[in-house]
N, C-alpha and C positions, 0 to 999 in steps of 0.2 A: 167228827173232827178230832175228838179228844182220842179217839182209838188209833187216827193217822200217826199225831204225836207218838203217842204210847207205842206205836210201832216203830217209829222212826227212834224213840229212846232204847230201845229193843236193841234193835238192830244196831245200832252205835255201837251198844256196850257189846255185844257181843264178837263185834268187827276187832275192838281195845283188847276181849280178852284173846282172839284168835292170834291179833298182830304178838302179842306178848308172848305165848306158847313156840313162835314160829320164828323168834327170835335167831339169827346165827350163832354159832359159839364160838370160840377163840381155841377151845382145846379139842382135841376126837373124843367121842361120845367114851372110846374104850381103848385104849393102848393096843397098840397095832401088833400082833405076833409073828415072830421072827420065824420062827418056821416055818408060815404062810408067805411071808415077805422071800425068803429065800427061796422056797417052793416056786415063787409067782416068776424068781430072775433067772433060776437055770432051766424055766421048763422054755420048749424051741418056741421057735415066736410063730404068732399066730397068720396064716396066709392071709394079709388085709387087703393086699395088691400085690399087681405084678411089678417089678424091674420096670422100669424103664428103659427101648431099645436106642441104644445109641445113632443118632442120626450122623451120617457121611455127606460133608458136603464138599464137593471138589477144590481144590486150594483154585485164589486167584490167582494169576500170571501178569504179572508188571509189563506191557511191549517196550518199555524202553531197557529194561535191566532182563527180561527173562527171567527172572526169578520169581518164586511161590511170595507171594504177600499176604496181610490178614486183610479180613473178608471190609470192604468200603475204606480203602484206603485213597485217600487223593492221588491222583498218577500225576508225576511228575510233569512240570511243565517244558515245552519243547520251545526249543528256537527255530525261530522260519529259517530255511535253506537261503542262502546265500547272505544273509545275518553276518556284521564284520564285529568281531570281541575286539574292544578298542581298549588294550594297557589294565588287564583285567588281574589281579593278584589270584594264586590260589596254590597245589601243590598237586605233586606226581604222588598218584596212585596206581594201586590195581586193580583190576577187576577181580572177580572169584576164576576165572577163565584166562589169570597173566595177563590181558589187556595193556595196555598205559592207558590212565585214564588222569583230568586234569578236575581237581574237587576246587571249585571254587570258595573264597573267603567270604565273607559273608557281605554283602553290597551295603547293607542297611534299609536297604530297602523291603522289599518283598523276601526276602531271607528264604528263597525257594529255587535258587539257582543248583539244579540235578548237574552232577558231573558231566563232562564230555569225554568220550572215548576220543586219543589222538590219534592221527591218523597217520603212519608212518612216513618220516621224513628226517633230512637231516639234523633240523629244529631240534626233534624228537631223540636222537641221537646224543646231541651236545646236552640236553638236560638229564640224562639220563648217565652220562659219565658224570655232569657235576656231581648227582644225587650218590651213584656209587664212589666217588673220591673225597665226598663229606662224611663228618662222623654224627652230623646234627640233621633234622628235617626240613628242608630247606623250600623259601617260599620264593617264588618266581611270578616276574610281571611280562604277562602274555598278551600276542594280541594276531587275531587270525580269521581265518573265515569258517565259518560253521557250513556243515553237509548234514542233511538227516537221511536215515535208512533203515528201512521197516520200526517208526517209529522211537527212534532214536539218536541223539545228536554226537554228529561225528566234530572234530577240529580239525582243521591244518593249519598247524603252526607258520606265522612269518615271521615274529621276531619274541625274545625271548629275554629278560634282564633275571640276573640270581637279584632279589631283594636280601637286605640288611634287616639279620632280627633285631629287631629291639631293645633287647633281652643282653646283646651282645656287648661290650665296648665297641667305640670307633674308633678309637687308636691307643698308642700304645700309653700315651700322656693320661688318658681316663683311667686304663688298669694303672700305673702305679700310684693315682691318685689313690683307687679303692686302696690299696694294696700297704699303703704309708703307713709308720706305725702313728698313733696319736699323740701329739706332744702338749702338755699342759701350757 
């Protein structure tokens, strides 16, 4: 029994003096040499691996726009054919392809309404002289029947209002209001 001990006091101190010798340190054992340091940065790097080969993945295709998209994009949502846009605001654009196309304002709702391409008519005529005899971007309140074709939503315009921007005066009483000078 008293030899167990004795070895277990043994082996304690010896564990104390091993932990103490093995201590980390806070500075390098040696000051690092600069001709070795510089040796070690211009010589060529060592082959550890290969490159990595760039992977080709084919772009997506949007069916309603034609267009490349990035890869898990939501695809725009369609309107059922025969669908009536009842007094809908929104503005004349283009497509990348000259189109007329109608970009809807935002419902408030689901804030997911994809443009419609118009479909040539004289609706589409009359908005399209207003748009070129404006000097501003001009927002219009449409209302028509929707067409879909290979996945994508067509309009025919039936009637057409220019909307009032906001932004605007209404008459001529409001500008020289802005416009007065300030009188004490």
């Amino acid at each position: 029994m008293r030899c167990a001990i004795a070895l277990i006091v043994v082996l304690g101190m010896s564990m104390a003096t091993f932990a103490q010798t093995t201590r980390p340190t806070t500075r390098p054992s040696e000051p690092p040499n600069p001709d070795m340091m510089l040796r070690q940065l211009l010589s060529p790097a060592r082959p550890s691996a290969r490159p990595l080969e760039p992977v080709n993945f084919p772009p997506e295709v949007d069916q309603s726009s034609k267009m490349a998209v990035a890869p898990k994009v939501e695809s725009q949502n369609l309107v059922r054919e025969g669908s009536y846009i009842p007094e809908r605001i929104g503005r004349l654009t283009r497509t990348a392809d000259g189109q007329a196309e109608l970009t809807f304002e935002a419902d408030g709702f689901a804030l997911k309404d994809p443009p419609m391409i118009i479909l040539p008519n004289l609706t589409l005529m009359k908005m399209e002289t207003m748009v070129k005899n404006s000097s501003r971007d001009l927002k219009f309140q449409v209302s028509g029947m929707v067409t879909e074709y290979n996945g994508r939503n067509y309009l025919l315009l039936e009637s057409l209002v220019q909307k009032q921007d906001d932004t605007v005066p209404t008459s001529k009483k409001a500008d020289d209001r802005n416009n007065a000078p300030i009188r004490p």
